[in-house]
C-alpha positions, 0 to 999 in steps of 0.5 A: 444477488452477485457474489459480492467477492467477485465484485471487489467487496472480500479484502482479505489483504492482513495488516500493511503499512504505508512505507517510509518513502524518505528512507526507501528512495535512498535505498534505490536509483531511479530507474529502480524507483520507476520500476517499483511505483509501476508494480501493484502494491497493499493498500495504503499505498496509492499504486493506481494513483503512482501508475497513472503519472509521468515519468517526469512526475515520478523523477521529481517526486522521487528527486524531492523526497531523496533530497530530503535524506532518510528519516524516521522509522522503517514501516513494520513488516506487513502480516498476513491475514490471522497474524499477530498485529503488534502495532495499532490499527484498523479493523475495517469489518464490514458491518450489516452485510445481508444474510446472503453474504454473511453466509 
């Protein structure tokens, strides 16, 4: 049986959050907005989706979304694996795993 770590299977990434996206754009120009969207990021950030778009579409989101003014709630900081977790969430555990990866 393959490694299932190698294969993609063992996140070990801690806790993220989704940024507030109407407060980040007004914190940047949009030369910095591309530069920032084309750069890995924690899940549940959509990176592999932005990295795949034009940069005519990621202007106009950008555009739109700072056109809206900042609202809301700046996202917690992200906690590493084992941190202490203030905030509501997901324990996304797999269960079930065959004896030779739970090993």
């Amino acid at each position: 049986m393959a490694d299932r770590r190698r294969d993609g299977l063992a996140w070990a990434v801690g806790t993220t959050y989704p940024a507030n996206l109407r407060q980040l754009v007004q914190q940047m120009d949009e030369t910095t907005w591309l530069k920032r969207v084309r750069q890995p990021m924690r899940p549940p950030m959509p990176a592999p989706s932005l990295r795949a778009m034009s940069d005519a579409d990621l202007k106009a989101i950008y555009r739109y979304v700072r056109s809206l003014g900042a609202k809301g709630q700046a996202a917690p900081a992200y906690v590493p694996p084992g941190g202490q977790v203030a905030t509501p969430y997901l324990d996304l555990t797999p269960k079930n795993l065959p004896v030779q990866v739970a090993q």
